[in-house]
C-alpha positions in Angstrom: 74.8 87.0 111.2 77.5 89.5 111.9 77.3 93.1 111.2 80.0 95.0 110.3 80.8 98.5 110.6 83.9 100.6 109.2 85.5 103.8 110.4 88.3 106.0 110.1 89.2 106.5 106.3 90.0 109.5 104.6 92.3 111.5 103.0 96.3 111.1 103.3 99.3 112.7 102.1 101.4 110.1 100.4 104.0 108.8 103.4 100.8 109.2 105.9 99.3 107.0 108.1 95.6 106.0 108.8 94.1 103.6 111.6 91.0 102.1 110.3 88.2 100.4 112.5 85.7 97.6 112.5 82.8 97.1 114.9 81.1 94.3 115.2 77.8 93.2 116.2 75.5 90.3 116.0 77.3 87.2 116.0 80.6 88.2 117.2 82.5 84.6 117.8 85.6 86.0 118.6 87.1 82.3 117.2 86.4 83.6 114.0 89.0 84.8 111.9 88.7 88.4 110.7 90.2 90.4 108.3 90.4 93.3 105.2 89.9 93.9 101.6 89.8 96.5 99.3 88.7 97.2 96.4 90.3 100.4 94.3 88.3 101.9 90.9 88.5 99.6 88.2 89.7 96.7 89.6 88.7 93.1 92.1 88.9 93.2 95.5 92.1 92.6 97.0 93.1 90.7 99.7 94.7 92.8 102.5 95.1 91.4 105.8 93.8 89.0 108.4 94.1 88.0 111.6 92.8 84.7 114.0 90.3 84.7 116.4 92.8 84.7 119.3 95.3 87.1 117.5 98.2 85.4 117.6 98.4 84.8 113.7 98.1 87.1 111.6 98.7 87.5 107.3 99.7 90.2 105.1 99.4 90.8 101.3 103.0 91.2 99.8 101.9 94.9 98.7 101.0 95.8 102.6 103.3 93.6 104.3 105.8 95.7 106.7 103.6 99.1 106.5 100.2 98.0 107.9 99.2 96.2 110.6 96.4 94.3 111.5 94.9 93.8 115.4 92.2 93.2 116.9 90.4 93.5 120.8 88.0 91.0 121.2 86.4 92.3 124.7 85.5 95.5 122.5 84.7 93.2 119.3 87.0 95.7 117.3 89.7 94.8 114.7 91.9 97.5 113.5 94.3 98.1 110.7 96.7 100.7 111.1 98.0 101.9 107.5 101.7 103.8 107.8 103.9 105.2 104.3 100.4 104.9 102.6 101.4 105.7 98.6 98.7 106.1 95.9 98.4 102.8 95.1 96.9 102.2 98.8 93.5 104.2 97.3 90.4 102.2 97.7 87.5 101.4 99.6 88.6 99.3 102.8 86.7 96.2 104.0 86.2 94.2 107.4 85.1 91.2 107.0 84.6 88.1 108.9 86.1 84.8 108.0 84.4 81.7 107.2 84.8 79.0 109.9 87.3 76.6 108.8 89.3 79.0 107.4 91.0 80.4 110.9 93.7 83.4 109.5 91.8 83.9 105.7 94.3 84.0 103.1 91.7 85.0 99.8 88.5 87.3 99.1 86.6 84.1 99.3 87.2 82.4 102.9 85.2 85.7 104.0 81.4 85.1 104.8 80.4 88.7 105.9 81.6 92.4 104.8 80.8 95.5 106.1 79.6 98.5 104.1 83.4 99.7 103.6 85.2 103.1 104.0 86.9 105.0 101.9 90.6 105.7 101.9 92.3 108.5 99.4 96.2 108.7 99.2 97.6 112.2 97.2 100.7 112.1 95.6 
């Protein structure tokens, strides 16, 4: 089993940037694919981003793609999403999670098998 662990939300002026941070611990098979949701009030989680166990592929919603990016250092066992021109729609809790195996860049909410507790990310107009 993995553990997960977010850092780094807040609050951001719309056109701000936030770089968001997942530690992992446990099982960390750095072949696995990781990736983020969110989830805003009201609504499903959302898929966000992802990224391989290597890093060399990576996958972006259409509503993120070209503003965030997703990375990740495997000798730390930290994935990061930096989040730039973050507008109000961006508001919602953030999640890492970890990727099923078989499913090496997840592209939905369900090829993930573990999520972390999530963090919380506020964007004024």
């Amino acid at each position: 089993q993995v553990q997960l662990v977010e850092t780094g939300g807040g609050l951001v002026q719309a056109g701000g940037s936030l770089r968001l941070s997942c530690a992992a611990s446990g099982r960390t098979d750095s072949y696995y694919g990781m990736g983020w949701i969110r989830q805003a009030p009201g609504k499903e989680r959302e898929f966000v981003a992802s990224i391989s166990g290597g890093g060399i592929s990576t996958y972006y919603s259409d509503s993120v793609k070209g503003r965030f990016t997703i990375s990740r250092d495997n000798a730390k066992n930290t994935v990061y999403l930096q989040m730039n021109s973050l507008n109000p729609e961006d508001t919602a809790v953030y999640y890492c999670a970890a990727g099923r195996a078989g499913s090496p860049t997840p592209r939905t909410v369900t090829e993930f098998r573990s999520w972390g507790q999530g963090t919380q990310v506020t964007v004024s107009s």
